[in-house]
N, CA and C atoms as a LAMMPS dump frame, in Angstrom:
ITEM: TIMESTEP
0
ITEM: NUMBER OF ATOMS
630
ITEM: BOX BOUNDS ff ff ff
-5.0000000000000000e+02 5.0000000000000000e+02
-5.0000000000000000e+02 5.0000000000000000e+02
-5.0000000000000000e+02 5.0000000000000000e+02
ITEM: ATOMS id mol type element x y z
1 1 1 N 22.11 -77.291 320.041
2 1 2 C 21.54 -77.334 321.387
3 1 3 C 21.738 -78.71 322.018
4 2 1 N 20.999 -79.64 321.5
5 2 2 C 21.523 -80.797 321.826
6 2 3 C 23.133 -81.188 322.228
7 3 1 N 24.081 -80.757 321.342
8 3 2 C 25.753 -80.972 321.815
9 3 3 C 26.089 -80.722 322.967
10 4 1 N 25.522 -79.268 322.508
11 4 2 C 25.981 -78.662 324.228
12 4 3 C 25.297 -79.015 325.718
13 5 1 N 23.787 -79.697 325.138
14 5 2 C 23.29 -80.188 326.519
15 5 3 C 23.872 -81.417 327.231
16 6 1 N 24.669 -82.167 325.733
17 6 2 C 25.443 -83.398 326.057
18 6 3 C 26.372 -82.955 326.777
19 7 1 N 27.208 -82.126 326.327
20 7 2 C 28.318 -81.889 327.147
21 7 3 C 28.029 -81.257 328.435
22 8 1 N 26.659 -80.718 328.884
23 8 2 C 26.817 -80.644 330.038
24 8 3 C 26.623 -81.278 331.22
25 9 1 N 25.657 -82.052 330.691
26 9 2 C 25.608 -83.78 331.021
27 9 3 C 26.704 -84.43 331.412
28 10 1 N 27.666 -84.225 331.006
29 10 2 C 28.941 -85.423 330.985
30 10 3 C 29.965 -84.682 331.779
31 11 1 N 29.721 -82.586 331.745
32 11 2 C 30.561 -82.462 332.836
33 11 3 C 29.805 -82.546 333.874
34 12 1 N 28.263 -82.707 334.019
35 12 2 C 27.765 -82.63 334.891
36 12 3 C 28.397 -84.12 336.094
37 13 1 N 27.911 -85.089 335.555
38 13 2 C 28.036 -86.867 335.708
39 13 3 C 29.963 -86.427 336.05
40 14 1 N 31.234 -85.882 335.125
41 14 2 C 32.233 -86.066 335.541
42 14 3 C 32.323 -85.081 337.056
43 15 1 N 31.576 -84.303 337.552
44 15 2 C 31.889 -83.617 338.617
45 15 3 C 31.055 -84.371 340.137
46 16 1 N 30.277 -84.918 339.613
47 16 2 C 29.438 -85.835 340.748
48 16 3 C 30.591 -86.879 341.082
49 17 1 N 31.11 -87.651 339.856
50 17 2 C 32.355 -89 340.611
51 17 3 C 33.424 -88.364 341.138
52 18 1 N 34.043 -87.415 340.599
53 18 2 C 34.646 -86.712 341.507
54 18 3 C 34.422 -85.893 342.868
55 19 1 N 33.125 -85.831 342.841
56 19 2 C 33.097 -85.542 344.304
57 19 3 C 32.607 -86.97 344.974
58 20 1 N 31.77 -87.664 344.547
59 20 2 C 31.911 -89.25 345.239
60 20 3 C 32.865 -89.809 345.727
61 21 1 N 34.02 -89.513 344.878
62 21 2 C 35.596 -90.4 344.797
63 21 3 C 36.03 -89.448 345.838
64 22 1 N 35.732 -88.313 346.032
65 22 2 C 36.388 -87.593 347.115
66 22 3 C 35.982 -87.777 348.164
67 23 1 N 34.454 -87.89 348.704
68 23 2 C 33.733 -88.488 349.322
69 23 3 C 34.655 -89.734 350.217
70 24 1 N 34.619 -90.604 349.267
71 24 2 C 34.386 -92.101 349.512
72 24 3 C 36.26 -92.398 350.323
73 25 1 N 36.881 -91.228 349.855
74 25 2 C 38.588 -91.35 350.135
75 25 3 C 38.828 -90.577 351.671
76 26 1 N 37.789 -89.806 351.753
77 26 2 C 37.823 -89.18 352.64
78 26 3 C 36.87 -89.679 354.202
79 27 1 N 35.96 -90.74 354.026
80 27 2 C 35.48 -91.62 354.8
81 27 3 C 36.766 -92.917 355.647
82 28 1 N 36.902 -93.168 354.307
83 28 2 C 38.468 -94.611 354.665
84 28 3 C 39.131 -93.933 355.218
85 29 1 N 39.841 -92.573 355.172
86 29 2 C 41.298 -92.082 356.182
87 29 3 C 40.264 -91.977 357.603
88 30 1 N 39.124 -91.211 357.713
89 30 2 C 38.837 -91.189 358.861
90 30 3 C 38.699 -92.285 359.582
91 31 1 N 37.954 -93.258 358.534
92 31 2 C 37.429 -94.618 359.502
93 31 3 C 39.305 -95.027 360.253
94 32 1 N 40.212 -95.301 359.074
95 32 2 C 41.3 -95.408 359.829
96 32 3 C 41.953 -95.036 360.818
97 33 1 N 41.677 -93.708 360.943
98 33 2 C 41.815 -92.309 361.842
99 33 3 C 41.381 -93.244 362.885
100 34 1 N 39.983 -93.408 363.449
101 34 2 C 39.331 -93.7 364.308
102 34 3 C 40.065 -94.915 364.975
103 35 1 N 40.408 -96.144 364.186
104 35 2 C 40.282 -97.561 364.476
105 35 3 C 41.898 -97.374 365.395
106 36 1 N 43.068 -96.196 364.656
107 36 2 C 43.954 -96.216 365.544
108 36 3 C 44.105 -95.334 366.269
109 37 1 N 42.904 -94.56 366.935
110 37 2 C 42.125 -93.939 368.036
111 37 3 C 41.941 -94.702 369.056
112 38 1 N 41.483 -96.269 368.443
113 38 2 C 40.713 -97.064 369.729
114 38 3 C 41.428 -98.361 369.823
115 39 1 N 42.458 -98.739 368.965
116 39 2 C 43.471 -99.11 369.561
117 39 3 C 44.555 -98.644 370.873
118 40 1 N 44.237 -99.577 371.708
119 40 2 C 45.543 -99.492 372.877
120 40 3 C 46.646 -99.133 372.5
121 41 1 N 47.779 -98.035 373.3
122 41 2 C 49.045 -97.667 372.303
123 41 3 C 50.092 -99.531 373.42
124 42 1 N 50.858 -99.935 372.643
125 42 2 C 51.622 -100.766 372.97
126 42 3 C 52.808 -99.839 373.032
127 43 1 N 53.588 -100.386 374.328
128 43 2 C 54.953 -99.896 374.801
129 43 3 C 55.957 -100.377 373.779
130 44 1 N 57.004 -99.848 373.354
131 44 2 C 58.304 -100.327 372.25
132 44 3 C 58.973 -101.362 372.892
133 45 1 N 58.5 -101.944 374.634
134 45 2 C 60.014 -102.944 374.762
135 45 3 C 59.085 -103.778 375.276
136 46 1 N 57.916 -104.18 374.493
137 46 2 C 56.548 -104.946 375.203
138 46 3 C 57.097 -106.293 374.327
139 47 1 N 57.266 -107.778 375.168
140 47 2 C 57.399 -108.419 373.678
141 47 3 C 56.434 -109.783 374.175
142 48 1 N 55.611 -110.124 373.115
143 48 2 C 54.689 -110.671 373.787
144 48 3 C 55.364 -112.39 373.98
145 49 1 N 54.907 -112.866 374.799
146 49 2 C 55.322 -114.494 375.62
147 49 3 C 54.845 -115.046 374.379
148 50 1 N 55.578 -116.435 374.33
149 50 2 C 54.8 -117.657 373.447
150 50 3 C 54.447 -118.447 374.932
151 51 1 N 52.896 -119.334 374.783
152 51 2 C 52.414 -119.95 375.382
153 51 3 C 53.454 -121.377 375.162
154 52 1 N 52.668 -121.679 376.223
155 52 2 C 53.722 -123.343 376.717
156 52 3 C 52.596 -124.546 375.698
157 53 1 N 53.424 -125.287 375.442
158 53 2 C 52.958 -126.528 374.713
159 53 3 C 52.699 -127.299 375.651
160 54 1 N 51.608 -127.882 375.865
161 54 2 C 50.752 -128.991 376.309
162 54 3 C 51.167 -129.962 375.561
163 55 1 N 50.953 -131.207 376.61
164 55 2 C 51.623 -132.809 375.4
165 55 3 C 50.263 -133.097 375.78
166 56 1 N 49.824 -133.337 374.616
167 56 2 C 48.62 -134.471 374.098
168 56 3 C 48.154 -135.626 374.663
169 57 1 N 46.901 -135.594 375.482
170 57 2 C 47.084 -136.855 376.21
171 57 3 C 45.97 -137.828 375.424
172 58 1 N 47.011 -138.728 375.364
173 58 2 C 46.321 -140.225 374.495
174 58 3 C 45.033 -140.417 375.218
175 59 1 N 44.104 -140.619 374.566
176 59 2 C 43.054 -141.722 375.175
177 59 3 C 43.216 -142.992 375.013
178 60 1 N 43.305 -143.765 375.581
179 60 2 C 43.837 -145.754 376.177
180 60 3 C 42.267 -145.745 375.505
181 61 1 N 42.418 -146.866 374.387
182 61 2 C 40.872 -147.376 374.466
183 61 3 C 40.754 -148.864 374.99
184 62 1 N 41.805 -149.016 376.256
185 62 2 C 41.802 -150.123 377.395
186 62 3 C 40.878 -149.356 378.112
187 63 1 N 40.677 -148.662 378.656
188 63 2 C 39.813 -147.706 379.117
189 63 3 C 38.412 -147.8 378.693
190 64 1 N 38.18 -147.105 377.532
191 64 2 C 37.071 -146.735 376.606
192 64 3 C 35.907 -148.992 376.93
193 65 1 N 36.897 -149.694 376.886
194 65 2 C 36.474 -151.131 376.576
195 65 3 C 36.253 -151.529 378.223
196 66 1 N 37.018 -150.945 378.976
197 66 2 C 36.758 -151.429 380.311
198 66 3 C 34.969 -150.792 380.632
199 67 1 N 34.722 -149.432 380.435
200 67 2 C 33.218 -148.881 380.545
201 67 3 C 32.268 -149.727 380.051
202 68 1 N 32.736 -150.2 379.314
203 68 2 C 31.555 -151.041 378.134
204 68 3 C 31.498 -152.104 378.942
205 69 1 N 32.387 -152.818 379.369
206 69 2 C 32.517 -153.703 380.009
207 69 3 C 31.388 -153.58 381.497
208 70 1 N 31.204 -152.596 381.657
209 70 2 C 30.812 -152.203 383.13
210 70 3 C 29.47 -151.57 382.753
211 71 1 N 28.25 -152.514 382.354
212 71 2 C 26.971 -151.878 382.305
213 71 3 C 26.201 -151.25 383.424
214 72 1 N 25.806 -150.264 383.166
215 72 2 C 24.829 -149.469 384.207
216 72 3 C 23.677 -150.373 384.98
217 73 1 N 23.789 -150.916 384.396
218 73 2 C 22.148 -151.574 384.638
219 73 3 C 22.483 -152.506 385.605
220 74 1 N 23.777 -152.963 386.475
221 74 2 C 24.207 -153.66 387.22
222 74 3 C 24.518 -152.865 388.37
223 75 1 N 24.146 -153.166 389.411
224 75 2 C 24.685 -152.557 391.23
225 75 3 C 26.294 -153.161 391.108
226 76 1 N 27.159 -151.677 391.326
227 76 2 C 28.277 -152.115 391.53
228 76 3 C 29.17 -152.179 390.091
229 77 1 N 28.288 -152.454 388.775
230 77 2 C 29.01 -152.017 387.539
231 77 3 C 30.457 -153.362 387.753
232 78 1 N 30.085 -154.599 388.127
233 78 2 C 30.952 -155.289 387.91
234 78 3 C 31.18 -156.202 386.674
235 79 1 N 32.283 -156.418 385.848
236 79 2 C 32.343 -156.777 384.903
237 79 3 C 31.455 -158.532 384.227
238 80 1 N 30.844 -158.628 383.082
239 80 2 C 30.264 -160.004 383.109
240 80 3 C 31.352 -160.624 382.05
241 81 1 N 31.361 -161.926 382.595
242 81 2 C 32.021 -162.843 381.727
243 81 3 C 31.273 -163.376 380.443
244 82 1 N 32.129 -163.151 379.252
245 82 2 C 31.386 -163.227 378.077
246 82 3 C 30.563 -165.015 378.091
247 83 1 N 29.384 -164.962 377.391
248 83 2 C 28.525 -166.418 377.711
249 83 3 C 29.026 -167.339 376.382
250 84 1 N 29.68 -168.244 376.298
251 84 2 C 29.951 -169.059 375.317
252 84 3 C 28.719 -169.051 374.277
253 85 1 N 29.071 -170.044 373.263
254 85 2 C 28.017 -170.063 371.974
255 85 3 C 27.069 -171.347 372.155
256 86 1 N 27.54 -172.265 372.884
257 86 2 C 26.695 -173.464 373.165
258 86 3 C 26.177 -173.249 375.056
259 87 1 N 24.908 -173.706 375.086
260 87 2 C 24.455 -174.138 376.492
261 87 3 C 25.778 -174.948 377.467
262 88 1 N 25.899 -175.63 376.838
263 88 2 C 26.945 -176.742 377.467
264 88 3 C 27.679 -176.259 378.344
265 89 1 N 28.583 -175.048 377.459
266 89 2 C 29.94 -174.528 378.432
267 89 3 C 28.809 -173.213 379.392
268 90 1 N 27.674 -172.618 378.622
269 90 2 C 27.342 -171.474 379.274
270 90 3 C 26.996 -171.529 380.81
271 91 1 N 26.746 -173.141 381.438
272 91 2 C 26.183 -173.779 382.793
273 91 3 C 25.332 -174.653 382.407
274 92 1 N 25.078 -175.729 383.561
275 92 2 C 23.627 -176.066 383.581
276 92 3 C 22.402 -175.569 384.456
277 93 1 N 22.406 -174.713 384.892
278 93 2 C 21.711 -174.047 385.361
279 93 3 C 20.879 -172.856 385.033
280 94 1 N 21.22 -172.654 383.775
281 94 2 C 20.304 -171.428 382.846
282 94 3 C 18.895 -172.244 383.129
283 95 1 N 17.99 -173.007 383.085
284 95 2 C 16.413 -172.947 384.002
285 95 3 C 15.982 -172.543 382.253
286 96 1 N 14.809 -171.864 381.835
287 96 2 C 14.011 -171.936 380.991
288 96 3 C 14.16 -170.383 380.747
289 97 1 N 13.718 -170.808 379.032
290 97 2 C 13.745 -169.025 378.886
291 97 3 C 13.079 -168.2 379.256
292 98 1 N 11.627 -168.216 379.804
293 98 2 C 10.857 -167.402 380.741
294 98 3 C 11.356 -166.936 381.941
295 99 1 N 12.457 -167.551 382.184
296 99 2 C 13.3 -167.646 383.892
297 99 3 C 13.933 -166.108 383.506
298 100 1 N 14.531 -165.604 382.522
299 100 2 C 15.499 -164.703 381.964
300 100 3 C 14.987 -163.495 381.534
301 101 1 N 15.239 -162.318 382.016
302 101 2 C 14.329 -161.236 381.225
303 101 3 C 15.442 -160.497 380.491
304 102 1 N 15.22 -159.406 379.446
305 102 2 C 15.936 -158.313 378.701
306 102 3 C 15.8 -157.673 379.578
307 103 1 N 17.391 -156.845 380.329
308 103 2 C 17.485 -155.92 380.951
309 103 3 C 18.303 -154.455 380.181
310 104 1 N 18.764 -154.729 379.064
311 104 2 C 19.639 -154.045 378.435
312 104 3 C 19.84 -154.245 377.262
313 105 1 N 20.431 -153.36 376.13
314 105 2 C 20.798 -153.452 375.047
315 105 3 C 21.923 -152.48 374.751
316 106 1 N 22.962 -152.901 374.268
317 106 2 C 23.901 -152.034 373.945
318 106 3 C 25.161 -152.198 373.128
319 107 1 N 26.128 -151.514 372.647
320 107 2 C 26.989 -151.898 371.288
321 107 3 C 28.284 -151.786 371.778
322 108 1 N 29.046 -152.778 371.657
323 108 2 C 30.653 -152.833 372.06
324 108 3 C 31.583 -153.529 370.74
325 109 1 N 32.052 -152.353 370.08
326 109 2 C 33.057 -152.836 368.988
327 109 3 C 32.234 -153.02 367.861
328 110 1 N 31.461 -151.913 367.332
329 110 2 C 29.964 -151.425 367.037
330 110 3 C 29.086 -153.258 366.547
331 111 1 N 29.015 -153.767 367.68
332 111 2 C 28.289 -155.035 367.808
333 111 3 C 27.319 -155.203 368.671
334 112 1 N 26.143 -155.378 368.838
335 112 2 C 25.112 -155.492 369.52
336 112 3 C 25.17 -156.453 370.576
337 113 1 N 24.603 -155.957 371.687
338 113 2 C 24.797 -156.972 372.677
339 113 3 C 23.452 -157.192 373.648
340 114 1 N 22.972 -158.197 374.064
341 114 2 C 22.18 -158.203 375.09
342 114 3 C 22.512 -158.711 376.166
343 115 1 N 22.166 -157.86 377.182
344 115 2 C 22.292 -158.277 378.559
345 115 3 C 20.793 -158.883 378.851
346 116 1 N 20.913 -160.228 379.839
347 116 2 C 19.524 -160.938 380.291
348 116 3 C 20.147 -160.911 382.032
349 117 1 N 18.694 -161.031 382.334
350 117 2 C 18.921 -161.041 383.848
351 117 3 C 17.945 -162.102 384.344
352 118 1 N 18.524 -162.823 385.357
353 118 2 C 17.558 -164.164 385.908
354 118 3 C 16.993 -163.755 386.961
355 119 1 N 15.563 -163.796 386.719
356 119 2 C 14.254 -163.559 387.905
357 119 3 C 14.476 -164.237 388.833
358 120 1 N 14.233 -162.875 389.762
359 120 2 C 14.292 -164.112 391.234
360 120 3 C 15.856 -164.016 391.566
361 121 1 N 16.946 -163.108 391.003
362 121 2 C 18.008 -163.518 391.339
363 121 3 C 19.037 -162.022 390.654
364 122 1 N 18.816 -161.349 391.705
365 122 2 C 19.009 -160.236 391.451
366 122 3 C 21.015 -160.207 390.551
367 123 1 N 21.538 -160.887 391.4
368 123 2 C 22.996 -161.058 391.305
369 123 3 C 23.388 -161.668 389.552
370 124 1 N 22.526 -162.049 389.222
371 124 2 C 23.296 -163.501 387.536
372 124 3 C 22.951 -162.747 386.628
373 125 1 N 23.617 -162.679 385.497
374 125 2 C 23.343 -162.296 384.425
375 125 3 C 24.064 -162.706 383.244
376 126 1 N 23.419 -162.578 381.91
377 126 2 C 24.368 -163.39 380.964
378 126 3 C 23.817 -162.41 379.675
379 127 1 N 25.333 -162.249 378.717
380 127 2 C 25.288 -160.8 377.986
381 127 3 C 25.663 -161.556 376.976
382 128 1 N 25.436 -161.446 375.863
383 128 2 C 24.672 -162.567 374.09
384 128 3 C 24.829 -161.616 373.515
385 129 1 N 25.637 -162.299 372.081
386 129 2 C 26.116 -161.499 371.017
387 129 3 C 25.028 -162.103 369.91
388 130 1 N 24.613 -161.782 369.177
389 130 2 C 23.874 -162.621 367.604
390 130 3 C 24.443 -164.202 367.596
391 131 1 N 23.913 -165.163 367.82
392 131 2 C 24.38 -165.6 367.443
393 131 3 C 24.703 -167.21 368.359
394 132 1 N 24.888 -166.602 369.711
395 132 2 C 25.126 -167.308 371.129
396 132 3 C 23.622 -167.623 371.453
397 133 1 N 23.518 -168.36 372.068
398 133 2 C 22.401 -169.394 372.522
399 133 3 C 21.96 -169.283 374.213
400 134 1 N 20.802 -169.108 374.782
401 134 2 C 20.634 -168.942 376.399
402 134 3 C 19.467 -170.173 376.447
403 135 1 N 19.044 -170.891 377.499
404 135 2 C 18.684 -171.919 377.734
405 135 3 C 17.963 -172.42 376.34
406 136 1 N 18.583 -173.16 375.924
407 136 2 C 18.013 -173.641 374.368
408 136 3 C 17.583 -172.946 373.412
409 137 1 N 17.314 -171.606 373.59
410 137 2 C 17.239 -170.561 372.349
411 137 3 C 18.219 -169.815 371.931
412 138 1 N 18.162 -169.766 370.71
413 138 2 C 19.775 -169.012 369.855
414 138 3 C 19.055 -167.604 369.871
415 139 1 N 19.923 -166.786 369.974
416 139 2 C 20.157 -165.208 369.954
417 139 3 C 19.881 -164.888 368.16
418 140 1 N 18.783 -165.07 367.851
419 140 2 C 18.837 -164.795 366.369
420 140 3 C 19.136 -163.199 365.625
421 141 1 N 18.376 -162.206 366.294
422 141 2 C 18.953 -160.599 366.028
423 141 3 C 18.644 -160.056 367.134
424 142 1 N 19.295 -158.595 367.073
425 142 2 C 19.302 -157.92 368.453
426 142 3 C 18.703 -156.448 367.466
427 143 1 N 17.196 -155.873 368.611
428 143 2 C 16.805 -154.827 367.782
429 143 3 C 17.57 -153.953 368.596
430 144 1 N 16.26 -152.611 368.594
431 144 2 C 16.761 -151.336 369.662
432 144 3 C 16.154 -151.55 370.832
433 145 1 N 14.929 -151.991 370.745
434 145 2 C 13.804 -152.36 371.761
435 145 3 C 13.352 -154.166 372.229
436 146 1 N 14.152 -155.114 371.266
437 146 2 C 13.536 -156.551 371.735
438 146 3 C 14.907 -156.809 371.251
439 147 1 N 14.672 -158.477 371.279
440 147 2 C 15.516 -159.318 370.813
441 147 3 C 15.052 -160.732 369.815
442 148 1 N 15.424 -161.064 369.392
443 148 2 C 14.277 -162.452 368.423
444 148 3 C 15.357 -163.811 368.66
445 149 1 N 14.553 -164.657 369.365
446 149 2 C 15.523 -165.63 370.407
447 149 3 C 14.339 -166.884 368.874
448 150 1 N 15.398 -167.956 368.275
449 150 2 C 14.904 -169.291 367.627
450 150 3 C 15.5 -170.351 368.395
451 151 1 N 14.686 -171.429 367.923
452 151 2 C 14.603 -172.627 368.903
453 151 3 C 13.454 -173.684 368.106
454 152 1 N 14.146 -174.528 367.212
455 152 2 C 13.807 -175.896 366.375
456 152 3 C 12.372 -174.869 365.51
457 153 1 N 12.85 -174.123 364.713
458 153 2 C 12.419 -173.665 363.751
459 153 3 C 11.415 -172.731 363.757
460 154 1 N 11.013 -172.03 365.795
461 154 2 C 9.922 -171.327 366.383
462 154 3 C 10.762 -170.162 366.496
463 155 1 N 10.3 -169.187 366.364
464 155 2 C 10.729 -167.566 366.864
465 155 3 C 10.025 -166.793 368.39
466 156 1 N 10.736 -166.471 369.072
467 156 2 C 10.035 -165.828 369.784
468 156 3 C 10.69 -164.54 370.43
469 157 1 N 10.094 -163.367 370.24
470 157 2 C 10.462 -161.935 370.473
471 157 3 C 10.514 -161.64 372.104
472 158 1 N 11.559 -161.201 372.813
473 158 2 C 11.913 -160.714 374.571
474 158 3 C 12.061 -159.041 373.874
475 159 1 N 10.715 -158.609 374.816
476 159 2 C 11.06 -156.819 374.712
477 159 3 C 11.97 -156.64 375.855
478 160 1 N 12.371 -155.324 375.911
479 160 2 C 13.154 -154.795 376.154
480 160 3 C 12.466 -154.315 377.517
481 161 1 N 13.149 -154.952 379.06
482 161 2 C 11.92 -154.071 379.696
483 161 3 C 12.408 -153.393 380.634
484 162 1 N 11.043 -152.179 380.765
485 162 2 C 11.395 -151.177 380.706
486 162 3 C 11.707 -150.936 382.637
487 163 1 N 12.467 -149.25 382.826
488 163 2 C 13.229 -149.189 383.865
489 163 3 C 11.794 -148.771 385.437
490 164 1 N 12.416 -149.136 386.342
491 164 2 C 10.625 -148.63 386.892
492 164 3 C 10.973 -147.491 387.536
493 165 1 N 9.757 -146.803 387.591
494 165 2 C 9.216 -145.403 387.951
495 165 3 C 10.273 -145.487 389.135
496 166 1 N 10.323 -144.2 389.588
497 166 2 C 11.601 -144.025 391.15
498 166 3 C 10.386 -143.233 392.357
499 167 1 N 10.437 -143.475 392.83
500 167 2 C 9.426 -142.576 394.098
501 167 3 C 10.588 -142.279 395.003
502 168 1 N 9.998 -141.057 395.177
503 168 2 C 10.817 -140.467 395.993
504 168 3 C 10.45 -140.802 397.891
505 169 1 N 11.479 -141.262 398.269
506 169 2 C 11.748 -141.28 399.761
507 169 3 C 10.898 -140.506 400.925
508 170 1 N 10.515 -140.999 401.578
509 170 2 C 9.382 -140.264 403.148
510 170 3 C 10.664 -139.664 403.606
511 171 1 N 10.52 -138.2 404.334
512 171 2 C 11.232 -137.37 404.655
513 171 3 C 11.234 -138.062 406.052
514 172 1 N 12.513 -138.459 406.805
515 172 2 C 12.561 -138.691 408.005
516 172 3 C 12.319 -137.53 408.673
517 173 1 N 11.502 -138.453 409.819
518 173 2 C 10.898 -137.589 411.283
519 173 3 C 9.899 -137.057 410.989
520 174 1 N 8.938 -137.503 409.645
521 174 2 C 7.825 -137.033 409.489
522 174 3 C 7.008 -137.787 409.099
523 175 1 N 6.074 -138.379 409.567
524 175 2 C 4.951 -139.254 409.368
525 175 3 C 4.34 -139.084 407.743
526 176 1 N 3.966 -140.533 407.175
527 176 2 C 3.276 -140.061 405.4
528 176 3 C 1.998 -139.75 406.14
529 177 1 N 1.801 -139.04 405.118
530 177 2 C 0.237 -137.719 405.366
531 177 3 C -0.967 -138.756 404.505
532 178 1 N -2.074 -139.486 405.582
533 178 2 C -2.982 -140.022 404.548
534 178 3 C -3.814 -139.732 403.829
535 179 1 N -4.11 -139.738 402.609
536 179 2 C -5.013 -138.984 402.14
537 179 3 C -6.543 -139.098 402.773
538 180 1 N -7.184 -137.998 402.239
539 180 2 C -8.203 -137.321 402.855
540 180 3 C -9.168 -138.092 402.319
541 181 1 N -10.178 -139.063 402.924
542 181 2 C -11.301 -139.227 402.578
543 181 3 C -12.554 -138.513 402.437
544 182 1 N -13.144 -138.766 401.379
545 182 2 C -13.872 -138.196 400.436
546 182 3 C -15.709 -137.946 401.045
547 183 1 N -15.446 -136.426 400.94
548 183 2 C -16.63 -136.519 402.016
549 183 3 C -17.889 -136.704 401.454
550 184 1 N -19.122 -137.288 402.373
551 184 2 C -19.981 -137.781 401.657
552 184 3 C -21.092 -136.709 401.559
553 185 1 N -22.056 -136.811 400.293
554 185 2 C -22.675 -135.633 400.246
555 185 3 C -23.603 -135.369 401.305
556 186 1 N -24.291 -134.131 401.759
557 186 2 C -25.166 -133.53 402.52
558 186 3 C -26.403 -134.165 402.468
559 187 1 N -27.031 -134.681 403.735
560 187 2 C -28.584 -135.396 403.445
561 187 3 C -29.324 -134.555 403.075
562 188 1 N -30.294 -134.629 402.825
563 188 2 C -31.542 -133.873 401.952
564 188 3 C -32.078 -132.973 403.216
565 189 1 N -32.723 -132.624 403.609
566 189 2 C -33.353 -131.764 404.692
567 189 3 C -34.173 -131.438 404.263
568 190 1 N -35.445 -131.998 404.675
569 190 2 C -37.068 -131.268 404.107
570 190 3 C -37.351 -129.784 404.65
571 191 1 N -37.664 -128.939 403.221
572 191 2 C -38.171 -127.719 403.078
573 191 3 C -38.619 -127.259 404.197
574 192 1 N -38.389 -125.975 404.509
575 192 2 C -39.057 -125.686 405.558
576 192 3 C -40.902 -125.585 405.785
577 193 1 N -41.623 -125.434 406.894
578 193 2 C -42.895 -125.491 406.584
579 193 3 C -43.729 -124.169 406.856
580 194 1 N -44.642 -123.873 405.44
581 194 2 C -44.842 -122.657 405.343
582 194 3 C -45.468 -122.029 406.914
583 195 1 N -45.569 -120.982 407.588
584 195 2 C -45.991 -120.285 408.689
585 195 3 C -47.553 -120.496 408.362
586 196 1 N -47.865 -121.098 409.799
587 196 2 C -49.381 -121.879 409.588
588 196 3 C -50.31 -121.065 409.995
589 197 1 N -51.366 -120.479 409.71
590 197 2 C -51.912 -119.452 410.299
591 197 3 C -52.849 -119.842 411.966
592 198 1 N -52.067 -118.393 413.207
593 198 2 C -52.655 -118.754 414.266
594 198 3 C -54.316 -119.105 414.883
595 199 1 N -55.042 -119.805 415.109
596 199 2 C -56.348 -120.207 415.874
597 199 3 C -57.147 -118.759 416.103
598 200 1 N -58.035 -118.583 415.522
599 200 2 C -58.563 -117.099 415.846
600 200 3 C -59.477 -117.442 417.53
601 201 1 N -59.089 -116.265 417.938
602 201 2 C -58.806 -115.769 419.708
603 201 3 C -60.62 -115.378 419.516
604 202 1 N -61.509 -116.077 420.658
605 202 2 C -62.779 -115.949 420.807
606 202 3 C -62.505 -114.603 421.292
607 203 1 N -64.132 -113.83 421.408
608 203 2 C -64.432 -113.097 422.062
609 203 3 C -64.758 -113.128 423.797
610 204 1 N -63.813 -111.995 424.145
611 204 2 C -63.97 -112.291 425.393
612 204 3 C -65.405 -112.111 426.362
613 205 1 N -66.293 -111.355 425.721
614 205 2 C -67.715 -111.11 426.064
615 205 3 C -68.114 -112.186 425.566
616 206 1 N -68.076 -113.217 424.527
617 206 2 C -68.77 -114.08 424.657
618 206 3 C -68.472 -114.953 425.531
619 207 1 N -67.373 -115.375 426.26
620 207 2 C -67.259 -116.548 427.11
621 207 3 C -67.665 -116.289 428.627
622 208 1 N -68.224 -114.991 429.011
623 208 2 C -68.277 -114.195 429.872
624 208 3 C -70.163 -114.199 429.844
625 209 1 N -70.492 -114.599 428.745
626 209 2 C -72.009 -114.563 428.763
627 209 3 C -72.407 -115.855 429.005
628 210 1 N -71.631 -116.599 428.709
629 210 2 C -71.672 -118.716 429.122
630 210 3 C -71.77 -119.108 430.173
């Protein structure tokens, strides 16, 4: 009993993969069927173009160095002349380091650079590598946000400052609207007064007997 239940087992299991395998052969021709169903038919004298070659256009990093050259933070984006390493050649007219603020920070020839700008003087500016010196203080490091300026063995930190708020423009031909002053509260007003009771009305026979 057992033999024969084996063997029917095993033709059982060999007639299932054969119908799986028939199954599974008979899915793939259709799916194929289909896919060159929904393919476009192409004409026999169709021959497709080769595209045109484009020539490669160089990027100049004469270019790339001229931008750098041309900080934002300047009207007009005109180029600054690099500031020597000693006061001497940089002018005599750099004034004190309080005179000079941080207007910028930025990297050319992956080297840090600061741009300073002289108060009071919208037009001057002088742009310091590590290292270069502005009215008697040396450029000791350049962060993301300050700079650390030494001078006879003192440190002193210039933040980075910051850009100012933008307000937007009064619409011509229309007067600014002033704001509304603030109204003041309501005076008190005393309670009303309760209904007083009327004078009782004599008798008219008595004033008639007087």
């Amino acid at each position: 009993m057992n033999q024969k239940l084996l063997k029917l087992q095993l033709i059982g299991c060999g007639l299932a993969s054969l119908t799986l395998a028939a199954e599974w052969t008979y899915g793939n021709l259709a799916w194929n069927e289909l896919l060159k169903a929904l393919e476009p038919p192409v004409p026999a004298e169709f021959q497709s173009e080769e595209l045109p070659e484009l020539p490669e256009r160089q990027r100049s990093l004469e270019n790339f160095a001229e931008i750098v050259d041309r900080p934002v933070f300047i009207e007009g984006r005109r180029p600054i002349a690099d500031t020597a390493t000693s006061d001497a050649t940089a002018g005599p007219d750099l004034g004190q380091i309080d005179d000079w603020a941080l207007v910028g920070i930025y990297n050319k020839d992956r080297n840090p650079i600061a741009l300073f700008s002289k108060r009071n003087e919208a037009k001057k500016f002088q742009k310091l590598n590590e290292s270069q010196s502005i009215s008697g203080w040396t450029l000791k490091q350049i962060l993301a946000d300050r700079v650390v300026l030494t001078q006879a063995g003192q440190e002193k930190a210039v933040a980075l400052r910051k850009p100012r708020p933008q307000t937007k423009p009064p619409v011509p031909g229309r007067p600014p609207v002033p704001p509304r002053p603030a109204q003041p509260p309501a005076a008190m007003q005393p309670p009303p007064k309760p209904n007083e009771p009327s004078p009782p009305v004599e008798n008219v026979e008595n004033i008639n007997d007087n």
